[in-house]
N, C-alpha and C positions, 0 to 999 in steps of 0.2 A: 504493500500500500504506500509506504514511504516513496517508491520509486516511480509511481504513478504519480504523485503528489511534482518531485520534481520534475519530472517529463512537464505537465501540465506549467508549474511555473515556470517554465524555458517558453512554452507556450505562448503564454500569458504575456510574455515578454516582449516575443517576438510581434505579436500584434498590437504591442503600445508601438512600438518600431514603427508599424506599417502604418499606423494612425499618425506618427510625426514626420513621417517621412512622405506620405504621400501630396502636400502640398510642394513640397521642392519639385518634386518626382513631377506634378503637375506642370511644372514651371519651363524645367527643362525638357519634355518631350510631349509637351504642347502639342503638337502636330500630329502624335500619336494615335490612333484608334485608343479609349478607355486611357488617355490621358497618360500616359508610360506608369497605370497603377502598378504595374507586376515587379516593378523597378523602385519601389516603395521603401520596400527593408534596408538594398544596401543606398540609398538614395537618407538615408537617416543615419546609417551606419560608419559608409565611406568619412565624411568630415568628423563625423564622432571619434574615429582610430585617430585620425589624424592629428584632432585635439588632441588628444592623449599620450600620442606619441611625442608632439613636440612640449607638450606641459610637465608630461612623464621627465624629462630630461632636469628638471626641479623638484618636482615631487611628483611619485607615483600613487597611487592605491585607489580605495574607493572615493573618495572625494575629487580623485580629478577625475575619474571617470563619471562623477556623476555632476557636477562642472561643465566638462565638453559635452556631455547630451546638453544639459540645460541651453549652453549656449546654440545647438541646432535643434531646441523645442523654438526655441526665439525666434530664430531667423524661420519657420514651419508658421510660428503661431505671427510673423509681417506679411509671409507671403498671403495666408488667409485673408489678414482685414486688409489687404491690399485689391482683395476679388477674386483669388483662385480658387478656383472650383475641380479640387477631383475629385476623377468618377470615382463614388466609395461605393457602387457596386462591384465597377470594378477591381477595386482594393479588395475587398472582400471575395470576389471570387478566385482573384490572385491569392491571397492568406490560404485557400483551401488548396491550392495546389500546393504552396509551400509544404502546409500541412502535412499534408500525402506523403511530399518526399521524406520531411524528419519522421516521420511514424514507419516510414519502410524501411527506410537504414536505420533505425532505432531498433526495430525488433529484428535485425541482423545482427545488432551488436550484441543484443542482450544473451544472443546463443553464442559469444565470442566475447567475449567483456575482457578477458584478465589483457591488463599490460603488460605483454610478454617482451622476453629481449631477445628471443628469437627471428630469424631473419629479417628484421625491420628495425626501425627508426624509434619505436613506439617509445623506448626505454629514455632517450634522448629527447623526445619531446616531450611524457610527461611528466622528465625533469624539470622542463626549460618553463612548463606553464607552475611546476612548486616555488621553481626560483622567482617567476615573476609574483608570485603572491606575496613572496616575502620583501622582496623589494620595495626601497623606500625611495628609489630613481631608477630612471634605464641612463644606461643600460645594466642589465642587471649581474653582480657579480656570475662569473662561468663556477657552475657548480661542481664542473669538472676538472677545473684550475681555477682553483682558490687565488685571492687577491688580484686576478684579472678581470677586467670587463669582459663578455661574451663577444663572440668571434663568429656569428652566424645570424642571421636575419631571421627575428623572434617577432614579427609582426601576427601571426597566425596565430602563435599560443598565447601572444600581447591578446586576442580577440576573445578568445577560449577565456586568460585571467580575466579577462572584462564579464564576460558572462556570469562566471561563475561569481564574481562581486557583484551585479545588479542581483541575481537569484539567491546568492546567497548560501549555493552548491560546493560542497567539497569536492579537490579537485577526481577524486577518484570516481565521481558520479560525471563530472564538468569534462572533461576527455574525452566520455565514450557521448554522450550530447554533442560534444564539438563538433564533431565530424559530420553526424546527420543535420547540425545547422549550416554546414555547410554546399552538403549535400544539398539540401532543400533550396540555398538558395541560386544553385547552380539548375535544380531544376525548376526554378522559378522564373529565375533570368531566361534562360533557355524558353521557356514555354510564351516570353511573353514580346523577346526578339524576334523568334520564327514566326510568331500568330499574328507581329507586325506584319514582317516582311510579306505572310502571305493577304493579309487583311487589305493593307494597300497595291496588290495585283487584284482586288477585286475576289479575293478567296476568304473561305473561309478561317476566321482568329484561330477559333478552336480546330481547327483539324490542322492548320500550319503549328502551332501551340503544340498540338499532342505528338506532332512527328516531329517536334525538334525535342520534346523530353525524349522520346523515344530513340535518339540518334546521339543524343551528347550524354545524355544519362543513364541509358540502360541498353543500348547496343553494345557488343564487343566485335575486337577487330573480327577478321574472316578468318583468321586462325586457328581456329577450333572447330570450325565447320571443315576445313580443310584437312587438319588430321586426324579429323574421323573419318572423313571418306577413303584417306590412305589407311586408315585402320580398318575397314570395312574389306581393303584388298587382299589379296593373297600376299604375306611376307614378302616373298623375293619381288614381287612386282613394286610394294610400300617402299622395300630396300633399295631396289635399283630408281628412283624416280622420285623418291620423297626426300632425299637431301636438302631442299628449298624448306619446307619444313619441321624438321627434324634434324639435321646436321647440327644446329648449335647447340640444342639441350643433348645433342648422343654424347659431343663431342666435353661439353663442358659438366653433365652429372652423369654419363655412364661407359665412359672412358675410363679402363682401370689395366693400371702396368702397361704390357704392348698391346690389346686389344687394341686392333683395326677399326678404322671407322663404321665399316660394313657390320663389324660385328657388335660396336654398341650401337647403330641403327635398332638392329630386331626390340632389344629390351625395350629400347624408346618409343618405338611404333604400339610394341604390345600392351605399353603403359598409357601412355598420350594419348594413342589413339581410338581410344575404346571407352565408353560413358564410366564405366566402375571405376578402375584403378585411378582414373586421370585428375590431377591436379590442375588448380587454377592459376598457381604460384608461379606455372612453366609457359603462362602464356604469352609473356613477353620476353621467352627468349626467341628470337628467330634467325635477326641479324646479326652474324658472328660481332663483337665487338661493339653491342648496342643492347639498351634496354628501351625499350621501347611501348609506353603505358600506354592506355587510355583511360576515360575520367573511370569507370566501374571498377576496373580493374582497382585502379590507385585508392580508391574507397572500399572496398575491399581488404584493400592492404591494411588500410587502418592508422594511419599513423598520420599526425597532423603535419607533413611535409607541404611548405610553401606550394612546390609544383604543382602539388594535386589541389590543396585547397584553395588558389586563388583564380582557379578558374569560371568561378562565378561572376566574379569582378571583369575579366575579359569579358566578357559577352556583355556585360555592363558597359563597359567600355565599345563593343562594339556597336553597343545599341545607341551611345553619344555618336558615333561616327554615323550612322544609319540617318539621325536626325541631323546633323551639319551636311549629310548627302542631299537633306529634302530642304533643306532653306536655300531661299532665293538671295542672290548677288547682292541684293541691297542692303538686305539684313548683315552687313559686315558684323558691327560688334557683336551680336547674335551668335555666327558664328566663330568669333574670337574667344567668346565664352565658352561654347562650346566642346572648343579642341582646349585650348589651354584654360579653361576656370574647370572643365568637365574630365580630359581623357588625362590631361595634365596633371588633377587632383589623384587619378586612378593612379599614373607613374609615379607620383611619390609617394603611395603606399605599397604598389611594389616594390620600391627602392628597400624596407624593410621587411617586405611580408614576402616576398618571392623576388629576387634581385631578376634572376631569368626572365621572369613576366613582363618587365622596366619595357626592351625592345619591342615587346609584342603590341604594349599601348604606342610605343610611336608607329610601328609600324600601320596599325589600322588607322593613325590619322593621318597618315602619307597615302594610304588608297582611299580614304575619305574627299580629302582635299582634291586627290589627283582621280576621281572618277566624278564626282558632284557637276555639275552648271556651270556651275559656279567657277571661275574662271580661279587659281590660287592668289594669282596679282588682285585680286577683287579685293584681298585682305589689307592692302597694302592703301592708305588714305592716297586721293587727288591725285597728282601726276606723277609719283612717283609708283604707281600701282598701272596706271595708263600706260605708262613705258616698259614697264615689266609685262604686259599684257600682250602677247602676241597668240591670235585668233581667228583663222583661215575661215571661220564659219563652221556650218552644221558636218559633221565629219565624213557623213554619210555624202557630201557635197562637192566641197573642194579638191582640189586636186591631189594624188596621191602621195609626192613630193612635201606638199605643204603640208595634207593633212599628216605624217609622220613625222616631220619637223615640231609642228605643233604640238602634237601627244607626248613625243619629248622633253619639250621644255615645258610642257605640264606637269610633268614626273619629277623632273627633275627638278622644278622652283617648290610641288607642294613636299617633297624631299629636305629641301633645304627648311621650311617653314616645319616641317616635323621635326626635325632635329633640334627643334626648339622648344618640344614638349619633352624629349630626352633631357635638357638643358636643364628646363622645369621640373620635372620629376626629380633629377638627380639631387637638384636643389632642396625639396622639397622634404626629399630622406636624409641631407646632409649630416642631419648628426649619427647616423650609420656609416653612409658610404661616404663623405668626406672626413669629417670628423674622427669618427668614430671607430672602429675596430674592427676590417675584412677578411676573411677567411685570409691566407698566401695563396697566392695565384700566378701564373707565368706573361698575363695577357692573352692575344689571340691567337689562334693559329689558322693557317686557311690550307685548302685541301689535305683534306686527312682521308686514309682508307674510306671508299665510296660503299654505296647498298647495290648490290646483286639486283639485279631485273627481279629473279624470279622470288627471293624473300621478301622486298619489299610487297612485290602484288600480294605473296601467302597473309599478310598483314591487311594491303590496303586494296586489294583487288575488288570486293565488294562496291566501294564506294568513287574510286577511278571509273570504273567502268558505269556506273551512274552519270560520273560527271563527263566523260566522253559521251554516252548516248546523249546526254540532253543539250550538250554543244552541237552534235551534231542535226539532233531535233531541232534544236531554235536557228540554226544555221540552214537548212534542208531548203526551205521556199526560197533564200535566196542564192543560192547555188545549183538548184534546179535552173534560175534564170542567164548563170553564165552560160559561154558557148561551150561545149563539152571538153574541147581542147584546154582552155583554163583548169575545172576541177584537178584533169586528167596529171597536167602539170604539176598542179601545186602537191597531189597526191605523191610522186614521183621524188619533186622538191622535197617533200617532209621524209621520205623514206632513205633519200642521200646523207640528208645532213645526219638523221636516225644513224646512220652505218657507220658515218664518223663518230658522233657520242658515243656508240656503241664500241669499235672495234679500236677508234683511235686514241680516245679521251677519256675511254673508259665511262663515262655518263651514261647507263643503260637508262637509267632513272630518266634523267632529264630526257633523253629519245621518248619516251611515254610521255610523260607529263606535260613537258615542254610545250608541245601541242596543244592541250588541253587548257593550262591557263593562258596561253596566248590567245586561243579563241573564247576562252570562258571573260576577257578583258576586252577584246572586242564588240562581245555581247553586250558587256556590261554600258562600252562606251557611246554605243547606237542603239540605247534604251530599247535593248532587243531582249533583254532578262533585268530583273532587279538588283536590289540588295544582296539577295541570295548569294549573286555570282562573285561580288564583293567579297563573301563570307567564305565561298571557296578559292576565291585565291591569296586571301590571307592563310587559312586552313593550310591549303596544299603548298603554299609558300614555303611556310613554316616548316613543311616535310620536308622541301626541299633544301632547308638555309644551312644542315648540317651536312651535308653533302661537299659543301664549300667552307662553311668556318667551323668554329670550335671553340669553346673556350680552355685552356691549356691548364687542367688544375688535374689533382689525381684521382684516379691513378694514370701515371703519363706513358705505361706500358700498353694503356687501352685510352686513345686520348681521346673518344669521341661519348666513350664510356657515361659520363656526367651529362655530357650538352645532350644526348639521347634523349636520357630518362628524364631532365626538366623541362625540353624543346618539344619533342613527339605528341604529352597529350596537348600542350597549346595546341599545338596543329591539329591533333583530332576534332578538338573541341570546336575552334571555327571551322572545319571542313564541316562537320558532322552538323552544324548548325545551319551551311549551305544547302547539307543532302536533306535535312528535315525541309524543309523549303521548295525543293524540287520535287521533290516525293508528293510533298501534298498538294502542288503546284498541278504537278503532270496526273495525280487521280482524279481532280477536280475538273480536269480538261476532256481524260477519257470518260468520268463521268457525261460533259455535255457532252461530246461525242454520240455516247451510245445514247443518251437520252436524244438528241437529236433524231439519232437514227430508226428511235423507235416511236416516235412523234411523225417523221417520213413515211415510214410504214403506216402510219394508222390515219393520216392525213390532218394531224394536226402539228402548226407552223410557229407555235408560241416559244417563245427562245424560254433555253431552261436557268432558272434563277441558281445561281450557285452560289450564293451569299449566303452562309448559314440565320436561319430565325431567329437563333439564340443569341448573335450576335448583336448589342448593343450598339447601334447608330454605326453601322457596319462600314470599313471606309472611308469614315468621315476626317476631313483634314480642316486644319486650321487655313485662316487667308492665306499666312505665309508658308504656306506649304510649296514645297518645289514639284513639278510638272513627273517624277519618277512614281505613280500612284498607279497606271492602270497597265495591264498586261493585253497582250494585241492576240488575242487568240479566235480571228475571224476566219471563220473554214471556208473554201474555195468553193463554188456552186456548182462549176462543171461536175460530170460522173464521175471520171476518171480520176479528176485532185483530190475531189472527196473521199474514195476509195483510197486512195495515196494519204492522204490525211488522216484519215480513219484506222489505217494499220499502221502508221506512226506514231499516233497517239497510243493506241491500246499497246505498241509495243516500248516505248517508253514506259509506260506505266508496270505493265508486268515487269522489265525490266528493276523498274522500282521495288516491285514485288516482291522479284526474290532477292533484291539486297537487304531487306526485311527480315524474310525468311534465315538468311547464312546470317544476319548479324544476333540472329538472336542463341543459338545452343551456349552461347558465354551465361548470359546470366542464368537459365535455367542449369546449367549444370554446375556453377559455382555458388550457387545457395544449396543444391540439395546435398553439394559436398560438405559446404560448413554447416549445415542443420543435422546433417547423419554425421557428422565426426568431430563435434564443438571442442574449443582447446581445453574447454576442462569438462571433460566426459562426464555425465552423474551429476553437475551440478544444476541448481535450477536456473531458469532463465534470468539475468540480470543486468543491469549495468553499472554493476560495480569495478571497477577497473583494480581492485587490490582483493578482493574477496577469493579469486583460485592461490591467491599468496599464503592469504590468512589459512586456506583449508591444507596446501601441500607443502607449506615452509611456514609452520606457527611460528618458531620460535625466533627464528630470524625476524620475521613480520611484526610479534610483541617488542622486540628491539628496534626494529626501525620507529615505532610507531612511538616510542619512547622519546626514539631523539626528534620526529617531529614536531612531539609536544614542551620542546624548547625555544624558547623566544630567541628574537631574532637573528643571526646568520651564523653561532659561532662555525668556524672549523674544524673536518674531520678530517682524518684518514683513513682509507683502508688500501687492502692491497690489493693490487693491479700484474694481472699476470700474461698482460699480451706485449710481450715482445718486440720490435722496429725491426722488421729485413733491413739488408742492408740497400734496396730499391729506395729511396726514400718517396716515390710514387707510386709505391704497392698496394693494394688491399690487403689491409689486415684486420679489417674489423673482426672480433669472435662475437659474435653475437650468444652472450650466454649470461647468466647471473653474476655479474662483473659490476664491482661497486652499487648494489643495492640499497645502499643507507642515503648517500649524495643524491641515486637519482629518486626514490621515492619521499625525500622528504625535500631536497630543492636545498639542503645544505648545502655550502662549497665541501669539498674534498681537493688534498693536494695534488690528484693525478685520478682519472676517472677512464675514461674508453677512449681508446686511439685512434679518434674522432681526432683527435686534438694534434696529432702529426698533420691532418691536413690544414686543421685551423692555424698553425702558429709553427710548425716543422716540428722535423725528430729531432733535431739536438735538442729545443726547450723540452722533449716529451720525454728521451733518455735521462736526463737530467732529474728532472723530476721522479721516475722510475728509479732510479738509484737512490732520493733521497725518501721515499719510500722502503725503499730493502735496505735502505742504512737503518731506521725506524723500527720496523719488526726484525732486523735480525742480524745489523751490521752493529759497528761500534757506537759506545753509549754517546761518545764525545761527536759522533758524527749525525747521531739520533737525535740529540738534543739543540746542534743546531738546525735538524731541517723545521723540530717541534717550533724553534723561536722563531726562524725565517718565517712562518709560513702561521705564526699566532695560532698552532695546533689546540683545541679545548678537548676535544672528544678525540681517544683512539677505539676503532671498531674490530674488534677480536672475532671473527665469526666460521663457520665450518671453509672457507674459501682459504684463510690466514694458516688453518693446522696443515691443508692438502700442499697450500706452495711451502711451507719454513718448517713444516717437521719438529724435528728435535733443537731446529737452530731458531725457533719462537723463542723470541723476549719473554721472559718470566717480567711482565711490565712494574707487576706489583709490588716487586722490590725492591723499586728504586724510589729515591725521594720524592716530590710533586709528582707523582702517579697513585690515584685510586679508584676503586671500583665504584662507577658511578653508577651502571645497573649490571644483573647479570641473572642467565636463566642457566639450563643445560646445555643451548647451544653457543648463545653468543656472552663475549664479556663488553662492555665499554666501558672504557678508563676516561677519567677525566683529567687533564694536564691544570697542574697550579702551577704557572711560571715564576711565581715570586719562590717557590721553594725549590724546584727545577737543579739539580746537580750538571755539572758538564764536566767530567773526567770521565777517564774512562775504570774505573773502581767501579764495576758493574755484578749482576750475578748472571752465571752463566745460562745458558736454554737447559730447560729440563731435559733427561734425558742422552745430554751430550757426555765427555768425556772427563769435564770436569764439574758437572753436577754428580752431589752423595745423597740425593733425595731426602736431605734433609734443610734446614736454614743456614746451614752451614757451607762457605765456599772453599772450594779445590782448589788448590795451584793457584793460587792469587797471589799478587804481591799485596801486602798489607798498607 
């Protein structure tokens, strides 16, 4: 009951949010069908972090979080008596989809709750949101290296401590909430971007709405539909031809000693690909040297990582670029607002909450600017914006020389003007990324090892081939009307350059693609497709930009390794927000289609209304609305177009159909995995994130819970047993019960998980490591300066301390300023008095050794 109780007050919460935020949300997407309601929560949210974060830099806790809201109830409760009117139906029926999502992923979690340190992040982050509660400023001491500020971008669990202060939730309830609030509001954002995009083609909110949840939130890639049907073959046939695949999980978890590639193929096929045995964990391995997420997957994972969680904020963001696509020229500050008050405020909360995301926001107001009317020089006041304005006319018009000239230096000038929301953003985070404390990093790098043709498709094939048919769809009438010989060529043309990417440059990828968004930007730019086509070539962009750069951080043996796993799901997210767009685009079309066709037959001529009823003033645009609102979908009256028209459509749409169909065996078969095999078997459902702790490590769990119940930050130690290769870009993370006192209660500790080689290098990690094992079991003289360096209060004795030091454990108790401040059967902790603190080394030896007589009495000492 207690856990219903918080669910509900997270609830409760969430829809005071949408109640304050829906006048802004009014304000800015004006133009919007239902007033941009669905954009409500982080439209209250957004400036609320951002208070906090920069007030946080003075003082943190609940008083400046409850400060920065008041200050955007303010600016909510001018816009009101100012006249803004939102739709609070539509609020409200936005709230119910949010709804939906936190109550889906909530009762995912609840079969999955414990914070494991098992193959993920989870142990790390819900560190970083203990540490932030204890916090009296950001940045908040690294709980993993004591006496430093934190070395990683805590804007997310910064969200999660915000929560759990307005509710008033412990964090061990507030973690496993966090994630389906952000779940939710990723499918909220989603549901109310696409239900735009399709609302102003004259379609219907909710059916463009339900297939962009459907495509960013609960599709998976085509990779599981793909090795099931290789598992569905006969072995040798799976083996010889399923390398695309299968090759990187054989070769990276069932490669042992000299087994052959061929030979760990079978296991992998027999495992992967078949509904029982198969794991979800393996579904982003495909491309050697790549992890490659998308949004379910990464919520699944569980673990509050910027990458996954701020892609709700994208689609936010792209939904400001969507509205600066549909204002008119005049409306200059409008759209100055827009890009830098609007996607500008979004890049300086990625500058904290997901540094990777930072690009992604400039990037969608570089094809904002550079697809819109809107000329970019428009931004630019009087004659200086006049001279910068070069504008051959309507494009579909002028000459081809000029018109390519022109689309150039449109690229290029609203290029230049984005890189000035980069500018803003970065500013914006500066007490992180200038100021502030960044991970070690190398800079950039450009071409690194490329993606294979055929792994990338096993991946993204589904949804390529969507966005091919429907260029070629929307492309078809007027390529019909060239002379045959043109197609013919340019066909030919595409297949050349193809041989070179392919065979000379290695770009298999870009041969596919390349195609694709250069016509899907075509489209876009002879208002031959919407917004949509916008959102797939940011999308597929994105798939593409690791291809070419990188960022150079570790591990540098796998250098694409990192930019994969935080770049990829961007890219899904707005491709998949494209394909929800099309999809409901091209059913709604085969819809009039066959309705046509069967209104022909029956001899009646009434065109068929495709606007859903349920939609509230369906369509509707503000004055300042720009001219991108209706879709041109007039069928040809001869027989034979129409028949040509007719199988176009309907096969578009099936097309649609089954990317449908293959995107979906991910999620059906990753819940009945985690529902039939939860991480703590036998318990009842919950979302308590410490409770499978308390039931299979009590006594360790009553000791931690001990030192969380000490006031505020002192110092612990405990021991750390993962090791530095000598690579200093290696992975070495062990993901295993490694410093559990630092990360469940959000104390510093002098050396915590080897996280911290990447944050800050292995010599400060080595270092450190040694002045740990001088502590538990090196000299006293060497023990007792690391205790003073590093203002030691708590040392943590626990079953991890007996397994590394043996016989050569500190007898701690026998030395002066050391006492037993609690202790059970499993664990001791010492509490250090430095005003009585010895430093010689006139020690007693480790129980057990060779100069211990098990008694209080010492061996072989000099007196």
């Amino acid at each position: 009951m207690f856990e219903v109780f918080v669910v509900a007050k997270w609830l409760l919460v969430f829809a005071a949010l949408a109640v304050i935020g829906a006048p802004l949300a009014a304000v800015v997407f004006r133009q919007f069908p239902r007033r941009g309601a669905a954009f409500a929560i982080p439209a209250a949210l957004l400036p609320t972090v951002l208070l906090v974060f920069w007030i946080g830099q003075v003082s943190f806790g609940f008083l400046t979080v409850f400060a920065s809201l008041a200050v955007v109830v303010a600016a909510s409760g001018l816009a009101l008596q100012r006249g803004v009117e939102p739709d609070w139906r539509g609020v409200a029926g936005s709230y119910v989809v949010f709804t939906l999502g936190f109550l889906f992923l909530t009762a995912f979690r609840a079969y999955n709750a414990g914070i494991t340190p098992v193959g993920g992040e989870q142990f790390l982050h819900f560190g970083l949101v203990k540490s932030l509660l204890r916090a009296g400023a950001l940045p908040p001491e690294d709980f993993w290296f004591a006496g430093e500020p934190l070395r990683y971008y805590y804007g997310t669990q910064m969200q999660v401590a915000m929560m759990a202060m307005l509710t008033d939730t412990p964090a061990r309830y507030a973690f496993n909430l966090g994630i389906p609030a952000f779940y939710a509001m990723l499918v909220v954002a989603a549901y109310g971007l696409v239900g735009t995009v399709t609302s102003l083609r004259d379609r219907s909110y909710r059916l463009g709405g339900a297939f962009g949840v459907f495509f960013v939130a609960v599709a998976g890639a085509l990779t599981t539909f793909v090795r099931l049907v290789f598992g569905a073959l006969p072995i040798d046939t799976a083996v010889e031809y399923g390398q695309p695949a299968f090759g990187f999980i054989a070769r990276r978890f069932y490669t042992e000693g000299d087994m052959s590639i061929d030979e760990a193929m079978r296991p992998a096929i027999q495992e992967m690909g078949h509904p029982e045995p198969w794991g979800w964990w393996f579904t982003r391995y495909v491309v050697p040297g790549t992890l490659q997420e998308f949004p379910l997957y990464s919520f699944i994972k569980s673990d509050l990582h910027g990458h996954a969680l701020a892609n709700g904020y994208i689609l936010v963001a792209a939904a400001l670029a969507l509205a600066y696509y549909l204002t008119p020229a005049e409306h200059r500050l409008r759209r100055l607002g827009l890009v830098y008050g609007g996607i500008g405020l979004i890049a300086g909360v990625f500058g904290f909450m997901n540094t990777w995301s930072l690009p992604t926001a400039v990037g969608l107001a570089w094809l904002a600017m550079a697809a819109a009317d809107a000329h970019p020089a428009t931004l630019l006041p009087g004659e200086l914006g006049e001279l910068l304005h070069y504008d051959p006319g309507p494009i579909s018009d002028a000459p081809l020389a000029n018109r390519l000239g022109a689309e150039v230096w449109r690229v290029v000038l609203a290029g230049v003007f984005a890189a000035l929301v980069g500018v803003l953003g970065v500013a914006l985070a500066s007490p992180f990324l200038v100021f502030g404390h960044v991970p070690t990093n190398d800079g950039i790098g450009f071409l690194p090892p490329r993606t294979g043709l055929a792994p990338f498709l096993v991946i993204y094939g589904g949804i390529v081939a969507l966005f091919a048919g429907f260029v070629l769809y929307r492309s078809w009438g007027d390529i019909r009307q060239l002379p045959n010989w043109v197609p013919l060529a340019g066909a030919v043309g595409i297949l050349a350059v193809g041989a070179v990417l392919v065979h000379v440059v290695d770009f298999a990828v870009f041969a596919v693609v390349g195609p694709i968004l250069l016509g899907m930007w075509w489209l876009v730019r002879t208002d031959r497709v919407g917004f949509e086509g916008v959102l797939v070539v940011a999308g597929v962009g994105l798939l593409l930009s690791f291809e070419v750069v990188h960022a150079r951080v570790a591990p540098y043996s796998l250098p694409r390794w990192n930019t994969t796993l935080k770049v990829a799901v961007q890219g899904w997210t707005l491709a998949a927000a494209g394909a929800g767009g099309i999809t409901a685009l091209v059913f709604a079309e085969a819809y009039d289609v066959l309705a046509s066709d069967v209104g022909a037959e029956t001899g009646e001529t009434e065109t068929a209304d495709t606007t859903a009823p349920d939609d509230p003033d369906p369509g509707a645009q503000a004055d300042d609305a720009g001219p991108h609102t209706h879709a041109d979908t007039t069928a040809a009256t001869d027989g034979g177009s129409r028949t040509r028209s007719t199988l176009a459509t309907l096969g578009i749409a099936v097309l649609a159909f089954g990317v449908v169909l293959t995107s979906t065996p991910f999620v059906a078969l990753a819940f009945a995995d985690e529902v039939k095999a939860p991480y703590d078997d036998g318990a009842p459902a919950s979302i308590d994130g410490l409770a499978t702790h308390e039931r299979w490590k009590a006594a360790e769990t009553e000791a931690i819970h001990w030192l969380d119940d000490r006031e505020g930050r002192p110092v612990i130690v405990e021991p750390v047993d993962t090791p530095v290769p000598d690579d200093p870009g290696g992975i070495y993370v062990e993901y295993d019960w490694i410093t559990p006192a630092a990360t469940l209660t959000g104390l510093p500790t002098v050396l915590g998980w080897d996280h911290q080689v990447n944050y800050r290098g292995g010599e400060a990690y080595l270092h450190r490591m040694e002045q740990v094992d001088d502590i538990y079991g090196g000299s006293w003289a060497n023990a007792t300066s690391a205790l003073r360096e590093h203002d030691v209060q708590y040392i943590y004795v626990g079953p991890r301390a007996y397994e590394l030091y043996g016989s050569d454990l500190r007898q701690f108790h026998h030395h002066d300023g050391i006492s037993v401040a609690f202790e059970n059967d499993k664990v001791t902790i010492y509490a250090v008095d430095h005003d009585e603190l010895a430093g010689d080394d006139d020690e007693w030896p480790a129980e057990g050794s060779a100069r211990w007589n098990g008694t209080d009495e010492r061996v072989g000492v000099a007196g």
